[in-house]
N, C-alpha and C positions, 0 to 999 in steps of 0.2 A: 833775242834775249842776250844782255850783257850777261858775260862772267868772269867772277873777279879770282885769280889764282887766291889760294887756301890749304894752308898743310891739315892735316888730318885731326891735330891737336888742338887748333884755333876752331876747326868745323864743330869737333865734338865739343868744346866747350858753350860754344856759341847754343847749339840745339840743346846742351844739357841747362844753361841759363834760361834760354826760350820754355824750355818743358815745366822746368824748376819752377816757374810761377804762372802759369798757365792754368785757365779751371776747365773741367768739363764743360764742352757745351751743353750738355742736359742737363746741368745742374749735379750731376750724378758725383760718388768718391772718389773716381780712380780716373785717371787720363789713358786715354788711347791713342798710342802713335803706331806707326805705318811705314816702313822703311821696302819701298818697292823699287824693283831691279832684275833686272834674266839673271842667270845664276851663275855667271861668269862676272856679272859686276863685285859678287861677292856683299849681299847686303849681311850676312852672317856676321861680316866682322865688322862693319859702321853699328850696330846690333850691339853688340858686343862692349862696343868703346864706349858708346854711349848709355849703359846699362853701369860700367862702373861709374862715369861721372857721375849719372844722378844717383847712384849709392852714396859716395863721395859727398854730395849736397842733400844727404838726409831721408831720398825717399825710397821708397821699397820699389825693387822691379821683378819683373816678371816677362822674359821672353822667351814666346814661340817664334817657330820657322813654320810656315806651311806645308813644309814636307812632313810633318809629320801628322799632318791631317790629308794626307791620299786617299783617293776610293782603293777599294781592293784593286789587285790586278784583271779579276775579272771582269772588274768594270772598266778598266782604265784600256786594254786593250782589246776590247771590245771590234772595235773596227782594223785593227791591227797593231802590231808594238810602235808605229810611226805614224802617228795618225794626227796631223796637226791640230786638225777644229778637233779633235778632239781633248789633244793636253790646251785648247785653248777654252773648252767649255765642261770638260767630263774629268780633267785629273784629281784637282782636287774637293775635297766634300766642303762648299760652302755652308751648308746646311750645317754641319757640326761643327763648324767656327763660330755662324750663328747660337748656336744650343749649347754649346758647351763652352767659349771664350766672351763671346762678346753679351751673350743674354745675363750671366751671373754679373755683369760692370753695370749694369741697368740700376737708374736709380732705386736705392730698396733693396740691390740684389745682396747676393750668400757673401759675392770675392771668391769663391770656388769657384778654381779656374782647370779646366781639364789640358796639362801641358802637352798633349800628343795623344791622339787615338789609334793611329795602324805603322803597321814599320813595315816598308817596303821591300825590305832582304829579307825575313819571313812572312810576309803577304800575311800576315796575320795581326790584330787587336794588339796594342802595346799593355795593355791595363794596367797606365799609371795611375798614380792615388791623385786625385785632386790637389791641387794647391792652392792656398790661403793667399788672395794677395789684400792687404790690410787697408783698410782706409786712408785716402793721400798716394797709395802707390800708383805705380805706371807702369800698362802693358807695352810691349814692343812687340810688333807681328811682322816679321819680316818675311818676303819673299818676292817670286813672279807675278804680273801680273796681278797684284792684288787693288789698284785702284777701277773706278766703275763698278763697284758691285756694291755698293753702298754699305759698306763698312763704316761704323760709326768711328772713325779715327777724330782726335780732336789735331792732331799735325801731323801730315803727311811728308817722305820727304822720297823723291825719285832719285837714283841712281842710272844714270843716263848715259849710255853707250852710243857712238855713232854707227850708221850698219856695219864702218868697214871694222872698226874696234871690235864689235859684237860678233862678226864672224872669226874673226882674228882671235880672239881668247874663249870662242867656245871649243869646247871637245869636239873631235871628228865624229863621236859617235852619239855626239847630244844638236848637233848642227840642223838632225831633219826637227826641230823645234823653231830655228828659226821664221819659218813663215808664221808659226801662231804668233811670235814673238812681234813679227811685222804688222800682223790683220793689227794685235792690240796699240802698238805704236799710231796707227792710221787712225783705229776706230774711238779709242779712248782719251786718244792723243796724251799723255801722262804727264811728259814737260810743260803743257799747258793748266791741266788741273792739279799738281801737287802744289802744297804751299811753299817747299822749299827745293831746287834743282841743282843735283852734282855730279859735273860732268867727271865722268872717269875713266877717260879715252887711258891717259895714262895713271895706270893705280900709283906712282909715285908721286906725282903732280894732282889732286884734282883742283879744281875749280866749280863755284858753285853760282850762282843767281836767283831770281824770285822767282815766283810761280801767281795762281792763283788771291788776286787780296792784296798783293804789294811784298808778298815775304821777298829779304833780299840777304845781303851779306850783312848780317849782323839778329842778334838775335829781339823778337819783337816784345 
């Protein structure tokens, strides 16, 4: 895969024009985009930038992180607090991203979208109120590993580390992740199926490429 360097400001522009007129695939109101990456790529803040653009061009957003749909701790450490296949199949509750984020965007649905269910420094329920996102807006789900599980995203975009990068800016005490983070690099392969790929070996430089469909540098 070619890739062409890109400041931070040209990318977000680019994906917030791409979004900006883009329809759901099902027909449906609201667009779902997909911003996946280990947690040292930092998809929080591409999340983020691109949440004001498209304010910026008129449309309502609405972003979640995945971490704030974790199982409890008792599920999540189940087979010990380091347990790879397990943050690779058991951390977070798919189930409730289906039922609570992505079933209300269903054609016909409420737009009540539930922004976070459990909070992992109290191992406990968040009980936020629902949030309204209106007709025309756009979700943004960012996190680990959220491609392969068939998430209805209408544009995906990866954030792409190379191993030694990946090891190099994770935490010492978040590193025994890496091997899940590998299994899904191999089994999913995610610079292959995303629509849009950016590489972010150095967070001051990235550079990005196509993916999936022909997405490239420039917005489709």
């Amino acid at each position: 895969m070619r890739f062409e360097a890109i400041t931070w400001e040209r990318l977000t522009g680019a994906l917030a024009e791409r979004a900006a007129h883009a329809k759901a695939a099902d027909g449906g109101s609201w667009l779902r985009l997909g911003i996946d990456g280990a947690t040292a790529a930092r998809t929080d803040e591409l999340a983020r930038r691109l949440a004001e653009a498209l304010r910026l061009r008129g449309r309502p957003v609405l972003v979640l992180s995945t971490e704030g749909f974790l199982r409890p701790a008792s599920l999540r450490y189940e087979y010990g607090r380091q347990d790879p296949d397990t943050y690779y199949d058991g951390w977070f509750d798919t189930g409730a991203l289906w039922r609570e984020v992505f079933g209300p965007l269903d054609p016909g649905g409420t737009g009540l979208v539930l922004p976070d269910l459990w909070d992992p420094v109290t191992d406990r329920a968040t009980r936020s109120p629902y949030q309204l996102l209106p007709d025309g807006g756009v979700l943004i789900v960012h996190g680990p590993m959220l491609l392969g599980r068939r998430f209805p995203f209408d544009l995906t975009v990866h954030l792409r580390l190379s191993p030694s990068a990946l090891r190099r800016r994770t935490e010492e005490a978040d590193r025994w992740t890496l091997t899940a983070l590998e299994r899904y690099a191999s089994e999913v392969r995610p610079a292959e199926v995303a629509d849009v790929v950016v590489r972010v070996d150095d967070p001051r430089h990235p550079a990005w490429g196509g993916g999936v469909g022909g997405a490239a540098a420039g917005p489709g």
